[in-house]
N, C-alpha and C positions, 0 to 999 in steps of 0.2 A: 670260091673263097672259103677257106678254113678258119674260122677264127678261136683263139685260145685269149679267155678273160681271168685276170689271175684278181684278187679282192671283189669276187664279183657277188658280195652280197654287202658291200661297203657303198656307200652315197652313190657314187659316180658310177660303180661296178655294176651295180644293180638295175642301174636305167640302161648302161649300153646293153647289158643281157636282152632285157625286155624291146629292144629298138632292133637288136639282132633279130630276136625270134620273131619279131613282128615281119620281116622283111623277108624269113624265108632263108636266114642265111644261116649253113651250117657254123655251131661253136660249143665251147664246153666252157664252162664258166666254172672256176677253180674257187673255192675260199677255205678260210684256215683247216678246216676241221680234215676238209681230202688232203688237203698238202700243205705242208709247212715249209713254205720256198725259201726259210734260212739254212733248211737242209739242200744243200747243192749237188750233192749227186743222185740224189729221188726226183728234185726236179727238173734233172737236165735226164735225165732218165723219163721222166713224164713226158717232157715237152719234145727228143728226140722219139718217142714211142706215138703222140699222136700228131706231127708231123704240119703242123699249123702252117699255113701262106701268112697269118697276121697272130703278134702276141701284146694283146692290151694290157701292159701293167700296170694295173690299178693299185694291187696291193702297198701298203707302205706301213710305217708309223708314225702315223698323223698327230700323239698328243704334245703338242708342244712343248707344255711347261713339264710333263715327267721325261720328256727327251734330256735335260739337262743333267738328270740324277739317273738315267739309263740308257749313257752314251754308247757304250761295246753294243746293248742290245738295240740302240737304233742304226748304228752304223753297219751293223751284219743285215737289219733290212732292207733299211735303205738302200746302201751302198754295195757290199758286199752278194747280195742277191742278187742286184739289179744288175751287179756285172757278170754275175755266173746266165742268168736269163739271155742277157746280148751278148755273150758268146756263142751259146748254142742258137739262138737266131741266126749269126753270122753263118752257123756252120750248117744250117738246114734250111739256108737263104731264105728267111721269114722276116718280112718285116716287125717293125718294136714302134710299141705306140710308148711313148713314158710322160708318165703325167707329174707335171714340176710344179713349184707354185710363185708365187708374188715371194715367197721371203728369201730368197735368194737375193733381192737386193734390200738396201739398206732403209729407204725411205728418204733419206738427205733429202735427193734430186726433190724439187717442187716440178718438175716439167714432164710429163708422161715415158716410161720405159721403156725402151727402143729393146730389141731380143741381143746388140749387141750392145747395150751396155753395162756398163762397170756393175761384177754384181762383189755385194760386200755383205753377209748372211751376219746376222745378229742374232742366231740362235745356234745350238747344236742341229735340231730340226734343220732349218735354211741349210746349214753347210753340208750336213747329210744329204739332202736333197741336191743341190749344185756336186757335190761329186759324184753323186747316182747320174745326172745328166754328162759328166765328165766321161765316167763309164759306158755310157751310150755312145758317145760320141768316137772314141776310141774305138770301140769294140764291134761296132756293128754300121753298114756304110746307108742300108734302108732303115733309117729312122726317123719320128716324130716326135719333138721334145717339146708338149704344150703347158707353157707356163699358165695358170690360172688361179682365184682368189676368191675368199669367201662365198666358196660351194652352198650351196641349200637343193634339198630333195627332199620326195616323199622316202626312203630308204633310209633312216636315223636322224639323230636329232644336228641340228644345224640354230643359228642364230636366229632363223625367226620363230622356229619351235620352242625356242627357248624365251623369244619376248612374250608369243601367245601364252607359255606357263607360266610364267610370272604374273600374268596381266589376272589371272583369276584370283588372285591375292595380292595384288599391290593396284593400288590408281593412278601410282605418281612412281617411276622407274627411272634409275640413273644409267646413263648410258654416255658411253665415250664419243668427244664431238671432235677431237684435233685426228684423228687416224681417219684417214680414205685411203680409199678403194673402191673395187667396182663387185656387185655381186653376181653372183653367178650360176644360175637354173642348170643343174646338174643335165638335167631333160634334153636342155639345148644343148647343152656340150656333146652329152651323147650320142645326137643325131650328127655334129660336125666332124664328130672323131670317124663314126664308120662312115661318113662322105670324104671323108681325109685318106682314108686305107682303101679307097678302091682306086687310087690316085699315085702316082709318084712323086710327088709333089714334099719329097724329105726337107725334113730342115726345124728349128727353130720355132716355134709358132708364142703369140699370146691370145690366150681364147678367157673373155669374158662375157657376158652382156653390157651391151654398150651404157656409157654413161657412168659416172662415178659419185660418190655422196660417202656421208662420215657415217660410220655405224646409228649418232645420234640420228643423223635424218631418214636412212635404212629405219631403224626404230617405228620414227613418226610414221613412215609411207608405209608401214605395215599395220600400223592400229586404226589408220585414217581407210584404206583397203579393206581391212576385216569390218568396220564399224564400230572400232571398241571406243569408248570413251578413257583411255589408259591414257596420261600424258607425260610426255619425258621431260627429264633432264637434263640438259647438256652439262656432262661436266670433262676436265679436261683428264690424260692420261696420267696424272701425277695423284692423281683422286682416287685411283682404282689402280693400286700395285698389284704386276705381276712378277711371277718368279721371272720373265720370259720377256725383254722389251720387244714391239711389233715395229714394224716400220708404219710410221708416221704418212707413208705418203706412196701409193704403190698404183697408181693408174698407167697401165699397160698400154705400150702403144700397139695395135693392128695390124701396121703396115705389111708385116709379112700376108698376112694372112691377104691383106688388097693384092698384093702381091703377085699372091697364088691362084687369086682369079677364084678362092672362096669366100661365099659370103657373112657378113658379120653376124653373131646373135642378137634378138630383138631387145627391147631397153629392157633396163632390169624390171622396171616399172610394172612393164607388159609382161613380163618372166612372173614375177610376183603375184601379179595377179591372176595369172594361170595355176601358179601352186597353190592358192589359199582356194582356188575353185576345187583344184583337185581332192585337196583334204578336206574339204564341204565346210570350209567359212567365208568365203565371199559370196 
């Protein structure tokens, strides 16, 4: 197995490199600076030139709220990339791993998200991303589309690096309590994705750490974990205006993944508390 990692010094990118290399498995791990994969003919030139059996596309444009005011320049990542990428997959029969996320749907639903339901994207971001899965789906017949939500890793800042910074100058922190979701240990995902590619097993996926809670309670179980004496909040999403509404309510159902006869991530809980070990506070 060849494997070809494109963001791979971004959250997600960065731990499947390190999960590759630990295992022994050949890959090249691609980020902005060697190639700019909104140039489409370097990178189908890259990617026909080292001839990958698997292409992890990490890369994206993740910031949400400047997505609305640099539409052309998300849409050409997004989208437009990720379709020039899953063509040359198609054409040098290489599997495509694409990594999607929870905002592809709307939040409405209060009952957990099935991979085929209704998705209804409330940002430029979301819709960006559900056409880059459109594009996958079209354009390449081996692939893996794993929807997943509020990422945290040691490779950048993430929401709990961002409540432990806060916590050194504030005691009392407001944090949003009506949005759930499920969090998700980049670490673990990384290890299901290359157990996912050594596999045929195409299609659909939602891959989080099991269990869901509202950022407020994520919060709490993170300063109660670390030891801090920090206490939150709760207040609701009308408290804290963003350019960017999020979905309200985005816990992902499994069932594929039961499915496919692969196993679920451990609870966030356990995920958390392995990360706060790693970065040496718990």
């Amino acid at each position: 197995m060849k494997v070809l990692v494109t963001g791979a010094k971004g959250l997600l990118g960065h731990d499947i490199v390190q999960f590759l290399e630990s295992q022994g498995t050949e890959f090249y791990g691609l980020d902005r600076q060697m190639l700019d994969i909104s140039d489409m003919d370097k990178t189908a030139e890259f990617i026909r030139n080292y001839l990958p059996s698997v292409v992890i596309h990490c890369a994206a444009f993740t910031n949400v709220d400047k997505a609305e005011s640099h539409e052309a320049q998300c849409r050409l990542i997004n989208v437009d990339a990720t379709a020039n990428i899953a063509k040359v997959c198609k054409e040098i029969n290489a599997k495509l791993v694409y990594i999607s996320t929870d905002y592809v749907f709307s939040g409405e639903e209060k009952i957990p998200y099935e991979v085929y339901s209704k998705t209804k994207p409330l940002s430029v971001y979301g819709q960006t991303k559900l056409d880059g899965e459109i594009e996958v789906l079209q354009n390449v017949e081996k692939h893996f589309i794993i929807r997943t939500s509020w990422s945290f890793g040691v490779n950048g800042n993430n929401f709990v690096s961002t409540m432990l910074k806060l916590s050194e100058n504030q005691g009392k922190i407001n944090v949003v309590a009506d949005q759930i979701g499920s969090p998700t240990f980049t670490e673990d995902l990384a290890m299901l994705i290359v157990e996912m590619i050594k596999t045929e097993k195409y299609g659909v996926y939602h891959v989080t750490n099991e269990g869901f809670c509202s950022w407020a309670e994520f919060a709490t179980e993170i300063f109660r974990q670390a030891g801090y004496s920090t206490t939150v909040n709760f207040i609701k999403s009308s408290e804290y205006p963003t350019i960017v509404k999020r979905p309200s309510y985005s816990n992902l159902s499994k069932a594929t993944l039961d499915h496919a006869g692969f196993g679920r991530l451990p609870t966030w809980q356990d995920a958390l508390g392995r990360y706060l070990n790693k970065i040496g506070i718990s």
